[in-house]
Each structure stands twice: as structure tokens, then as C-alpha cells.
N, C-alpha and C positions, 0 to 999 in steps of 0.2 A: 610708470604707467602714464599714457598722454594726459594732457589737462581733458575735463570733461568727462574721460573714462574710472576717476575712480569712486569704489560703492562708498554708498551712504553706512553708516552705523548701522543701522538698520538687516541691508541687507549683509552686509560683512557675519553680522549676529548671527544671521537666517543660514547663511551657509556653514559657519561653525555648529549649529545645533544640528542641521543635516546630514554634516558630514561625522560629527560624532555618534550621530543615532544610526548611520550610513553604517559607520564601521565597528560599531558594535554589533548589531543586528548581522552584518556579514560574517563577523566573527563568531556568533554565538553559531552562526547556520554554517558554517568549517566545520566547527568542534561537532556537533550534531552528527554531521552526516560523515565526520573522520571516524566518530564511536560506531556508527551502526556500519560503515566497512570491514572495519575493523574485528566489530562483533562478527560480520557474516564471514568472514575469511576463516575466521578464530571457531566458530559453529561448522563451518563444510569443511575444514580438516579434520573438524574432531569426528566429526561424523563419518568421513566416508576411511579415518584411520581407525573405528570401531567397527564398519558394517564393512571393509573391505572393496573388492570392484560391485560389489549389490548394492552400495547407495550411493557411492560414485555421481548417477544422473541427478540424484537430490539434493548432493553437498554443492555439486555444479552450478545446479540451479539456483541455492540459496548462496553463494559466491556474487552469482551475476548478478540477481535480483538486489543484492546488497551494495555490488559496486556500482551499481547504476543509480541508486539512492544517493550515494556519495557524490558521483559526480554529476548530478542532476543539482544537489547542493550545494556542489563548487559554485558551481555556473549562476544559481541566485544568488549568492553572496558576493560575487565578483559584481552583478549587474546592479546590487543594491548600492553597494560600496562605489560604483561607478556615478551611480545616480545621486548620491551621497554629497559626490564631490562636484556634482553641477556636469558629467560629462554624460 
């Protein structure tokens, strides 16, 4: 690193506790939103392999509704963990 550019203790600290709370916090919001995909995938197979082509549109719906939870979750866990890391 050139002379002049590098952090004080201080902030070298600041960015270790950010980035560990950065990617914890990212981590915890993956796991979150991988269980509630997971569940809704796991919930509209069960259901539209009990009710047939009649609840088909319901298990669809809770599919997408679930996988859009998921990847809504990615996307803040990615932006936290980025922020995290000072980028």
C-alpha cells in the first residue's frame, strides 16, 4: 500500500466488525430465504401432487411467491455483505 494510504487501527477495526456483521447478517438472510424456497417448492409439489391439475394454479402460485422471497433475499445478503466489505 503507498505511504500515506494506509488505515489507522481504528478504522482497519471498523471495517473488520462491519464486515463480520456484513457477512453474518448476509449469511443468516441466504439461510432464511433458501428455507422459505425450499419450503414453498416442497408445499406446491405436495399440494398440486394431492389435489391433481385442480390446485395446480395454487401450488404455482405458492412456488413463485416463495421463490421470489428467496431471491429477493439473495439480492440483500449479497448488497449487505457488499456493504460490509466497504464496496
Amino acid at each position: 500500500m503507498p505511504i500515506g494510504q494506509q488505515e489507522s487501527g481504528i478504522s482497519s477495526g471498523v471495517k473488520f466488525v462491519t464486515s463480520t456483521v456484513g457477512n453474518t447478517v448476509g449469511g443468516v438472510t441466504n439461510t432464511v430465504g433458501g428455507v422459505v424456497g425450499a419450503l414453498g417448492r416442497g408445499l406446491g409439489e405436495t399440494l398440486e401432487g394431492a389435489t391433481g391439475s385442480a390446485g395446480r394454479p395454487v401450488a404455482k402460485g405458492i412456488v413463485d411467491a416463495t421463490t421470489s422471497v428467496e431471491d429477493g433475499a439473495n439480492k440483500i445478503a449479497g448488497g449487505v455483505k457488499r456493504a460490509g466489505e466497504g464496496k
